[in-house]
C-alpha positions as a LaTeX table, in Angstrom:
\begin{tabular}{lrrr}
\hline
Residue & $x$ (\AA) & $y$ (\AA) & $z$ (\AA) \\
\hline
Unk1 & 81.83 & 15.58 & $-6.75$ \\
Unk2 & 82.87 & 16.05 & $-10.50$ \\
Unk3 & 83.26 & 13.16 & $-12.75$ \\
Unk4 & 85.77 & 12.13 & $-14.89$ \\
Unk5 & 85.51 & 12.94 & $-18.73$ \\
Unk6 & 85.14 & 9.84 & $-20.33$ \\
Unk7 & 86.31 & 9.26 & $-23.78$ \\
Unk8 & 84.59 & 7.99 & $-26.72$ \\
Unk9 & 85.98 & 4.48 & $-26.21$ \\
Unk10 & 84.84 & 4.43 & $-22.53$ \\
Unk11 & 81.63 & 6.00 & $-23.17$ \\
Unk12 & 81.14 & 3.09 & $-25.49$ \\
Unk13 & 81.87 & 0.55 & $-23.03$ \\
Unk14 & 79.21 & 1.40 & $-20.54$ \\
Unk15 & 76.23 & $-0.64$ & $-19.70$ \\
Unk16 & 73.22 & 0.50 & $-21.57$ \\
Unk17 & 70.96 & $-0.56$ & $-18.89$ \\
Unk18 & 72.41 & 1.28 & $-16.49$ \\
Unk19 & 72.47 & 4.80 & $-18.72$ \\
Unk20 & 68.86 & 4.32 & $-19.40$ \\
Unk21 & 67.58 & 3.59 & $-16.22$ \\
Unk22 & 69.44 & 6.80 & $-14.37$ \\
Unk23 & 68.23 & 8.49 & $-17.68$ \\
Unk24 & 64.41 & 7.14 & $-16.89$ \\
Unk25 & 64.77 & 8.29 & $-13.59$ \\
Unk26 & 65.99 & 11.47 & $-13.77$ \\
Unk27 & 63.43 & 12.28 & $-16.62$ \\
Unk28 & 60.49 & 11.54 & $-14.73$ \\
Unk29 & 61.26 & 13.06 & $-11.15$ \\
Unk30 & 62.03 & 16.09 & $-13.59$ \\
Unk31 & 58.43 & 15.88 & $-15.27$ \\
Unk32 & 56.83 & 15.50 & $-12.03$ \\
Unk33 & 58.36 & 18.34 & $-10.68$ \\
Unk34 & 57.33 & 20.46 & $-12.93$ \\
Unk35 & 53.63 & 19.03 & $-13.35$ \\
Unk36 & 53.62 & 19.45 & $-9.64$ \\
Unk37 & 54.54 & 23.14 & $-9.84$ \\
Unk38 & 51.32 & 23.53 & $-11.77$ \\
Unk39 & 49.46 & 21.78 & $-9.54$ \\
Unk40 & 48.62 & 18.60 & $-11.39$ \\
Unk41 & 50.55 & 15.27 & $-11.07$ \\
Unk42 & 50.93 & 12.95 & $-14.09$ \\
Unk43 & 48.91 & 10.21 & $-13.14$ \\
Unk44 & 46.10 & 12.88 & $-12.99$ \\
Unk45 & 47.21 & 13.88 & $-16.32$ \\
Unk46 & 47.19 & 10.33 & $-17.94$ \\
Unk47 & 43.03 & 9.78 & $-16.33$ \\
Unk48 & 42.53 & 12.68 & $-18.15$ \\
Unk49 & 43.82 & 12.19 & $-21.47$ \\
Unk50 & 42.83 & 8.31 & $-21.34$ \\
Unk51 & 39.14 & 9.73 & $-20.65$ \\
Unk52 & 38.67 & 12.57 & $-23.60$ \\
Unk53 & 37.94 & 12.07 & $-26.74$ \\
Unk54 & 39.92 & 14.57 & $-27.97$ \\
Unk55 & 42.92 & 12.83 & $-27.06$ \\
Unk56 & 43.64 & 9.26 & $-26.08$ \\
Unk57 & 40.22 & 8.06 & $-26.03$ \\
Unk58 & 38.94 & 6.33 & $-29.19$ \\
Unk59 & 35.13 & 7.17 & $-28.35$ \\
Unk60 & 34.80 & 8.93 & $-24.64$ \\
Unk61 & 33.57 & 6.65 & $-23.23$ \\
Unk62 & 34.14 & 6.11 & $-19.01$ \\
Unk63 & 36.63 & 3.13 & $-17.76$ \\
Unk64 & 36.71 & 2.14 & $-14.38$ \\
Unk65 & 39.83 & 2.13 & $-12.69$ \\
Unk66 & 40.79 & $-1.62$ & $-13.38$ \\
Unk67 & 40.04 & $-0.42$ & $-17.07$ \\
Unk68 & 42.55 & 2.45 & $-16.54$ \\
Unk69 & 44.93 & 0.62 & $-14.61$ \\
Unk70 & 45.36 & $-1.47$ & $-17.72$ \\
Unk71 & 45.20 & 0.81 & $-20.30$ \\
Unk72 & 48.65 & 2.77 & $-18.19$ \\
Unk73 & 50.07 & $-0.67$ & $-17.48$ \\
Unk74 & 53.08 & $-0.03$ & $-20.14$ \\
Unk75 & 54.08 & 2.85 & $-18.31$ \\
Unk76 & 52.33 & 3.92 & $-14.82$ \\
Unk77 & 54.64 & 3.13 & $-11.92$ \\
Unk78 & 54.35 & 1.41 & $-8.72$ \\
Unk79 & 53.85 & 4.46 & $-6.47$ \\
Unk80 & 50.88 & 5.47 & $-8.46$ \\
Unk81 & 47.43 & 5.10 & $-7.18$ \\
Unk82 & 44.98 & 5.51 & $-9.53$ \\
Unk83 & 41.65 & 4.77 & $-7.66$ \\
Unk84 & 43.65 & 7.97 & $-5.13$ \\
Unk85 & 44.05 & 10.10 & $-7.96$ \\
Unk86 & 40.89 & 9.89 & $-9.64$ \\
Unk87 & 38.91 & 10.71 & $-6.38$ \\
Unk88 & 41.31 & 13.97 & $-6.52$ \\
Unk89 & 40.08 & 14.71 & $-10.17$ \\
Unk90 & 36.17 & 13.94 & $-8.92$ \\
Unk91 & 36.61 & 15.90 & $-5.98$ \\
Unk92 & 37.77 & 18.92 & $-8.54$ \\
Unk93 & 34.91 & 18.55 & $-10.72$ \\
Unk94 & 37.10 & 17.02 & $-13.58$ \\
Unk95 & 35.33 & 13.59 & $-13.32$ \\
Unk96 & 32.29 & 12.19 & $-12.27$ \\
Unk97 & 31.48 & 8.69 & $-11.64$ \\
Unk98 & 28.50 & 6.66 & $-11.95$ \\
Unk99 & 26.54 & 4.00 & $-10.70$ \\
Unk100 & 28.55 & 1.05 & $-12.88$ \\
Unk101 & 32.10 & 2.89 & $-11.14$ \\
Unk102 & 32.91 & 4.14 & $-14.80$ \\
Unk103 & 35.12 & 7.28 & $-14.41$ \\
Unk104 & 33.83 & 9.98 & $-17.20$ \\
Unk105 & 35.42 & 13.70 & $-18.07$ \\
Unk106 & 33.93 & 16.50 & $-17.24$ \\
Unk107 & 33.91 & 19.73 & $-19.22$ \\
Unk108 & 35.66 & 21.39 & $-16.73$ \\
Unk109 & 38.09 & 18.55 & $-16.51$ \\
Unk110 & 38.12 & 18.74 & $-20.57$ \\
Unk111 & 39.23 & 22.32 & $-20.16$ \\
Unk112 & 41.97 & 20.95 & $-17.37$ \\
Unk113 & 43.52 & 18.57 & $-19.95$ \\
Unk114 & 43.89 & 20.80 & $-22.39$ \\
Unk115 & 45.48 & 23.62 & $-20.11$ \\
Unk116 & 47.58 & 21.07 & $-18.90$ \\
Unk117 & 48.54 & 19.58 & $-21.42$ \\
Unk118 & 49.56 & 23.06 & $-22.91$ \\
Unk119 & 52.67 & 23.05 & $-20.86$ \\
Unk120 & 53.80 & 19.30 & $-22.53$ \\
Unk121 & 56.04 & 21.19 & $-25.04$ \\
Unk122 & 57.83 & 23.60 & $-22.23$ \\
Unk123 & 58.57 & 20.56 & $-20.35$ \\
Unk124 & 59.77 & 18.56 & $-23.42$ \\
Unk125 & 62.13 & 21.42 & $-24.20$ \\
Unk126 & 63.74 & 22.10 & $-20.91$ \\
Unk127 & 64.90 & 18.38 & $-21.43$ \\
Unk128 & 65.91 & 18.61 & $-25.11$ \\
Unk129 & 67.96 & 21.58 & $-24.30$ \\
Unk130 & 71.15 & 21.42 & $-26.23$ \\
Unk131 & 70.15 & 18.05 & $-27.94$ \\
Unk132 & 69.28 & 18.02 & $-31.66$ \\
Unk133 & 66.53 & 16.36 & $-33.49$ \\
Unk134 & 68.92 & 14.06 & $-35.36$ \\
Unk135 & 70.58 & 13.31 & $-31.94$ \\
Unk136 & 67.56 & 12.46 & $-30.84$ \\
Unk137 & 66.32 & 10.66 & $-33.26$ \\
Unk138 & 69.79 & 8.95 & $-33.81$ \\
Unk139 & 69.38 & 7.92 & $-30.00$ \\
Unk140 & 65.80 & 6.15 & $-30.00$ \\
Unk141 & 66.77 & 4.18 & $-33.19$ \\
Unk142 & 69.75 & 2.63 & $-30.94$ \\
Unk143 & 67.49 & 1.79 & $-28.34$ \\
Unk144 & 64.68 & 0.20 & $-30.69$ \\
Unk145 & 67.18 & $-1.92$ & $-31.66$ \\
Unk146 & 68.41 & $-3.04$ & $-28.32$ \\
Unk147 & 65.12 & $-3.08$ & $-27.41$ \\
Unk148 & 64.88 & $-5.60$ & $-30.21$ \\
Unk149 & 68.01 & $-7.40$ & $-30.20$ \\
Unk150 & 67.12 & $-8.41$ & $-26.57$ \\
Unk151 & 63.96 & $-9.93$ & $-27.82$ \\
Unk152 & 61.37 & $-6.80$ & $-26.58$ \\
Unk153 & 59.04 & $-5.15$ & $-28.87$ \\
Unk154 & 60.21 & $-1.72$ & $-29.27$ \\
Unk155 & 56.14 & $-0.81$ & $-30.57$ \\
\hline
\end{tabular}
């Protein structure tokens, strides 16, 4: 089924909410395809990076997975289970737990984020693909200010 071409003046008239939430949704089955095609899912990805100190962690130190759970709360999703994911991760030798139910990286799983996180920018530019930078950034100032002119903190 084709669509039809919508004009400026129509375009303008659509619901924002809408647009962003079949744009949220489409971005993130895309992402997840792909992490899954490497054989990682995000979640995974996120215990990772929220557990090195060479990326999101201030100081390295192990969260347990109420800690984690909070940390992701802007932005994990409904379907994820984190206390399912990290047992994945343990099982592969990427974390460890101990007695206290702190999750901690491993250096093997240290090695895993990084690899993994090596194929971030692929994935980011299969979905900026014919979108420029001043597009882009044209596009995320309009919706910090929605964001803010419906009384949301765009930080």
């Amino acid at each position: 089924m084709t669509l039809p071409q919508l004009t400026d003046a129509e375009l303008a008239a659509q619901p924002a909410a809408y647009w962003t939430g079949v744009a949220y949704e489409a971005l993130i089955a895309f992402t997840r395809e792909r992490q899954a095609e490497l054989g990682f899912t995000q979640p995974q990805f996120w215990l990772l990076r929220k557990l090195s100190a060479n990326d999101l962690s201030p100081d390295g130190q192990g969260l347990t997975v109420a800690e984690l759970q909070q940390a992701m709360s802007a932005y994990i999703r409904f379907e994820d289970d984190l206390a399912a994911e990290s047992e994945v991760l343990v099982e592969r030798g990427w974390l460890t737990r101990d007695e206290a139910g702190r999750l901690w990286i491993t250096e093997a799983g240290e090695a895993a984020r990084a690899e993994l996180k090596r194929h971030a920018p692929g994935i980011r530019n299969r979905v900026h693909q014919g979108i420029d930078d001043a597009d882009y950034v044209t596009t995320l100032k309009v919706l910090r200010q929605m964001i803010r002119n419906t009384g949301g903190s765009p930080d």
